[in-house]
KOLTINU-364445 format. One record per residue (C-alpha): x, y, z; residue in one letter. Coordinates in pm, whole numbers, plus 50000, padded with zeros to 5 digits. Example, Ala and Ser with C-alpha at 12.3 -4.5 7.8 and 13.67 -1.06 7.14 Angstrom:
2
512304955050780A
513674989450714S
***
This chain:
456
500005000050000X
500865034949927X
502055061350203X
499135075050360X
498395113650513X
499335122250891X
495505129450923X
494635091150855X
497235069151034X
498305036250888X
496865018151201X
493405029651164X
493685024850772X
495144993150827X
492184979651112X
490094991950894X
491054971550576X
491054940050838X
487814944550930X
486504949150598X
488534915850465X
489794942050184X
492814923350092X
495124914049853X
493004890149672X
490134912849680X
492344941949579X
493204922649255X
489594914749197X
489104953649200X
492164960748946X
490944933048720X
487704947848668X
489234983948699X
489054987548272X
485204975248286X
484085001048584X
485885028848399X
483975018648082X
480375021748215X
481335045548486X
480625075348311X
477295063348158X
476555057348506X
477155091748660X
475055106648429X
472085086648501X
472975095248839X
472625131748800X
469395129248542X
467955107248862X
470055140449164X
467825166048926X
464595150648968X
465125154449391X
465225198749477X
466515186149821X
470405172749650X
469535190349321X
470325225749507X
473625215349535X
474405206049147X
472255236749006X
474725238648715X
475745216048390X
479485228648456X
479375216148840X
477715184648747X
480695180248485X
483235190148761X
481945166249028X
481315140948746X
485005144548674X
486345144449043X
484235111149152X
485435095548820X
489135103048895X
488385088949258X
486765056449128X
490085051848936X
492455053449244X
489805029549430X
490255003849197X
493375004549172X
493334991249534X
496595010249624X
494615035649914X
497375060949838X
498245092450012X
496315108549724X
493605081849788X
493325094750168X
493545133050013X
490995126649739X
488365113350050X
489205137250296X
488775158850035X
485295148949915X
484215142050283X
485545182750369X
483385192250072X
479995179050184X
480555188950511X
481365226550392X
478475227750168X
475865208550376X
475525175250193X
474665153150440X
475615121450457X
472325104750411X
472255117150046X
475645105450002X
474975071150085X
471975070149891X
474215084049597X
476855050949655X
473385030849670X
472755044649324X
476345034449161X
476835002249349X
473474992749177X
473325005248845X
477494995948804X
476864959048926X
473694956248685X
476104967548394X
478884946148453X
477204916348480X
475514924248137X
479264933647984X
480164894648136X
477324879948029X
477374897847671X
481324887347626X
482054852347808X
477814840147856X
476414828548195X
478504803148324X
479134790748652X
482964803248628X
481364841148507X
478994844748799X
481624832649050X
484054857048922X
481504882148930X
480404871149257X
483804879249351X
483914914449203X
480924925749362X
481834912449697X
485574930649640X
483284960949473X
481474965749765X
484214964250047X
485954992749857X
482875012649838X
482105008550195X
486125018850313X
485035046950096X
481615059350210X
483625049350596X
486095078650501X
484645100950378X
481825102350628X
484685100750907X
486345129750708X
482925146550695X
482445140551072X
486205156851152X
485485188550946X
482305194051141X
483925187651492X
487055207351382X
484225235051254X
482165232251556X
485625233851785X
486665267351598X
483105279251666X
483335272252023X
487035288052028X
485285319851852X
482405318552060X
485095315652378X
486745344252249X
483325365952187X
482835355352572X
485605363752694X
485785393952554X
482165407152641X
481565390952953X
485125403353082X
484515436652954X
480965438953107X
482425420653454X
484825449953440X
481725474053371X
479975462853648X
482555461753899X
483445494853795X
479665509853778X
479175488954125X
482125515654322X
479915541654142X
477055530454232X
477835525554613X
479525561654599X
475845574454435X
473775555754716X
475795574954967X
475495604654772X
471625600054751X
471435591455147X
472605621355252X
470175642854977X
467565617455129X
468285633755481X
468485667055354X
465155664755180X
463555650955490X
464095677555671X
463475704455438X
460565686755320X
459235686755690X
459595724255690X
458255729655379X
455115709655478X
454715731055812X
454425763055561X
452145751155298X
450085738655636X
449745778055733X
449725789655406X
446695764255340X
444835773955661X
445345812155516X
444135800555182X
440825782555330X
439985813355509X
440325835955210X
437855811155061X
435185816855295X
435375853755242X
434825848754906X
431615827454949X
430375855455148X
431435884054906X
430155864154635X
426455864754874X
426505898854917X
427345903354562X
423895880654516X
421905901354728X
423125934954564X
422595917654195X
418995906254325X
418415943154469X
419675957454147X
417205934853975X
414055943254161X
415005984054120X
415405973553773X
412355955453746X
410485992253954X
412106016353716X
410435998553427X
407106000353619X
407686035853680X
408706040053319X
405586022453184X
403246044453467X
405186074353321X
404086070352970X
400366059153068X
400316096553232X
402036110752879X
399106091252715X
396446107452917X
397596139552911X
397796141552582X
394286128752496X
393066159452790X
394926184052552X
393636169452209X
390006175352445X
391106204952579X
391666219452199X
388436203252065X
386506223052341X
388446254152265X
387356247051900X
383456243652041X
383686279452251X
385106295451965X
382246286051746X
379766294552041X
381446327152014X
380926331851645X
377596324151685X
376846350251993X
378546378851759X
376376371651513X
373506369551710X
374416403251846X
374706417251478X
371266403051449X
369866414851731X
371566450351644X
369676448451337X
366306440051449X
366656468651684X
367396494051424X
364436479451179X
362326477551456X
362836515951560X
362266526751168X
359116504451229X
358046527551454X
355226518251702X
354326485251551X
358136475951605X
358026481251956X
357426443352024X
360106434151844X
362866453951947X
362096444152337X
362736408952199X
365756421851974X
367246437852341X
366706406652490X
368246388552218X
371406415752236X
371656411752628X
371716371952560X
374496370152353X
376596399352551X
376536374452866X
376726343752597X
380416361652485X
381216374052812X
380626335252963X
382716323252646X
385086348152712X
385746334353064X
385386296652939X
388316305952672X
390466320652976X
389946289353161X
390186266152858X
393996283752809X
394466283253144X
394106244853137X
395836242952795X
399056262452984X
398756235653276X
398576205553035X
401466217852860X
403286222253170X
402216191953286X
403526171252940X
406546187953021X
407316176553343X
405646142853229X
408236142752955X
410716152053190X
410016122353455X
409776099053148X
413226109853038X
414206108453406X
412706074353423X
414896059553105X
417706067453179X
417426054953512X
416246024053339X
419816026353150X
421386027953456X
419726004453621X
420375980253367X
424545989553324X
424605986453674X
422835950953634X
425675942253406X
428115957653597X
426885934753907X
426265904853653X
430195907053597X
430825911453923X
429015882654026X
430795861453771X
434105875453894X
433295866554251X
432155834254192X
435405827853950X
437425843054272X
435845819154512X
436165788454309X
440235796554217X
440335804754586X
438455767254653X
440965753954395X
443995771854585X
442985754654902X
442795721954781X
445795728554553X
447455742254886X
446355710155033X
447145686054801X
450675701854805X
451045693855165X
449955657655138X
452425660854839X
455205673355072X
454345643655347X
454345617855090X
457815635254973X
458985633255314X
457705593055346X
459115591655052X
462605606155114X
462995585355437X
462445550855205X
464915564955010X
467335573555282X
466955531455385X
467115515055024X
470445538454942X
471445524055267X
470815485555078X
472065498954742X
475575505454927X
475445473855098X
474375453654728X
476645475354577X
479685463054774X
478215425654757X
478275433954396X
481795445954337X
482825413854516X
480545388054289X
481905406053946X
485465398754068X
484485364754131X
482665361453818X
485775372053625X
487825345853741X
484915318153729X
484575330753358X
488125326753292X
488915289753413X
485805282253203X
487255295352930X
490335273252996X
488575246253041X
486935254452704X
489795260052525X
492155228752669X
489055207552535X
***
């Protein structure tokens, strides 16, 4: 046998040909037939990859007519070297080769057996036709074929033994660099953090004293600050009760303001009922003066009349005596009847001057009367606002008193609060300390594992 390669020693080759019976007589079955294989071999291998193609799950790896030809090429060069039943250092490379391959690109060995399964088949079916087509089925043929197959199928199985232990090395030797980079990866981040937190842990402890002595400062000023927002609170709740009872009074002066209101506009509609009447006693006044002036009229004319029947009646002579008493009669009746109208006019004007005067003064109070009604009603509006301010000043004053209030509850809790904090900084300097010590701890832990690791 040829030299072999330091990664396959020549004791495990050699145990492994025992075990297999692979020996000389076999090996010179195998060269025999060598010229036979390599004549139907490539026939083979391209049923082979007609059958690969019709499977996506091995076809993925041959997804090209020039890598089928290359691996066609490579497995037909290895066939050669297996029958010549040397197992050469270029044997060993050729396997480890083809075992480093399938490992690399994910060919598992399950397809790769089934592959053999293929060739062992299809080349034993096609050698026994090439014996039985040259030499006929004879006893001798079919025990020398009988021997080939037998010598055939030890070679293949040293083969597929190879190049599956090959496979198995390159994935340990993969998985062991993994680990390596992995232990390196680690190292590197858990070190670096173990130094993070043993650094941030000093910090940390140097913060929690840092924040226990705020905590005590806050405690107390929070405890003074409470005892003012308490006084400024009680202030605050008594300023709101003044402004409940401004916004009352404010009430009662809007509701006063509202019934004055409500009396003007009485007054105001009395006032121009008055207007009304007055001036229907002037329109009357003027009709009657219209009446005694006619009267008058008509006593003139009687007079002119009577003047008349007095002068006829003296022309008449005796026989006109009669008459003219009635004519002087008639005279004297209409001198009173325009004297009488003559006073009635006086009086009439009289009463005229006095319903003017009184219009006036009715005109007067009415004017009197709406703008009092203006006032009235701007200062309605003026208390309306005022109202709406008060009761605006009494709720923010309500709001500042339970705002004040809240504050102080604020303040206690603030207080509570500060006092928990003073006694958890006290544990955070206590865990912190613990935790300095752990991270050292963990850092040399991490490292013997990491030894450990890499001596595997």
């Amino acid at each position: 046998m040829g030299k072999t390669t330091p990664m396959s020693p020549n004791v495990q080759l050699v145990s492994r040909l025992k075990f297999l019976r692979l020996d000389t007589t076999a090996i010179a079955t195998l060269h025999k037939m060598s010229a036979t294989v390599q004549e139907i071999l490539p026939g083979v291998l391209e049923q082979f990859y007609t059958h690969v193609a019709q499977h996506p799950e091995v076809a993925q790896f041959f997804d090209s007519s020039d890598r089928i030809k290359f691996a066609a090429n490579r497995q037909t060069e290895h066939w050669k070297m297996i029958l010549k039943g040397t197992f050469s250092e270029d044997y060993i490379s050729s396997v480890q080769q083809i075992g480093s391959v399938h490992a690399r690109i994910g060919l598992e060995p399950q397809y790769y057996l089934a592959g053999y399964t293929y060739l062992i088949d299809e080349t034993m079916k096609l050698v026994m036709k090439k014996l039985s087509d040259r030499k006929g089925l004879s006893t001798k043929n079919i025990e020398e074929f009988t021997k080939f197959q037998s010598a055939f199928l030890r070679a293949a199985m040293l083969d597929m033994d190879l190049a599956i232990y090959f496979f198995n090395e390159t994935r340990k030797k993969e998985a062991q660099q993994k680990i390596l980079d992995m232990a390196d990866h680690f190292e590197k981040e858990v070190l670096g953090i173990s130094e993070i937190v043993s650094s941030a842990s000093y910090e940390l402890e140097a913060s929690a004293r840092s924040m226990t002595e705020i905590a005590e400062r806050t405690f107390k000023g929070s405890a003074d600050a409470s005892s003012s927002i308490l006084q400024a609170s009680n202030g605050v709740e008594h300023a709101a009760i003044s402004a409940d009872e401004l916004g009352k009074a404010v009430a009662e002066i809007s509701e006063r303001t509202a019934q004055a209101h409500e009396m003007s506009a009485q007054s105001s509609g009395t006032a121009n009922d008055a207007s009304e009447t007055i001036q229907r006693l002037s329109t009357s006044a003027d009709k009657v003066s219209e009446v005694v002036s006619l009267i008058s009229d008509i006593a003139a004319q009687t007079n002119l009349l009577a003047l008349n029947a007095t002068i006829e009646s003296a022309r008449a002579g005796e026989a006109g005596k009669g008459f003219a008493v009635v004519a002087s009669e008639v005279k004297a009746l209409a001198n009173e009847t325009a004297k009488a109208t003559e006073e009635i006019t006086v009086h009439i004007q009289e009463m005229l001057e006095t319903t003017n005067r009184a219009v006036q003064a009715i005109s007067a109070i009415q004017a009197s009367v709406t703008e009092m009604n203006s006032v009235s009603l701007s200062i309605n509006a003026a208390i309306e606002e005022q109202t709406s301010s008060t009761r605006e000043i009494a709720r923010n004053t309500h709001e500042a008193a339970q705002g004040a209030k809240a504050v102080g509850e604020a303040i206690t809790e603030v207080a509570s609060s500060a006092e928990r904090t003073k006694d958890v900084s006290a544990e955070v300097v206590t865990a912190s300390s613990e935790l300095g010590q752990q991270a050292t701890v963990l850092r040399t832990q991490v490292q013997d594992f990491l030894q450990y690791i890499r001596a595997s």
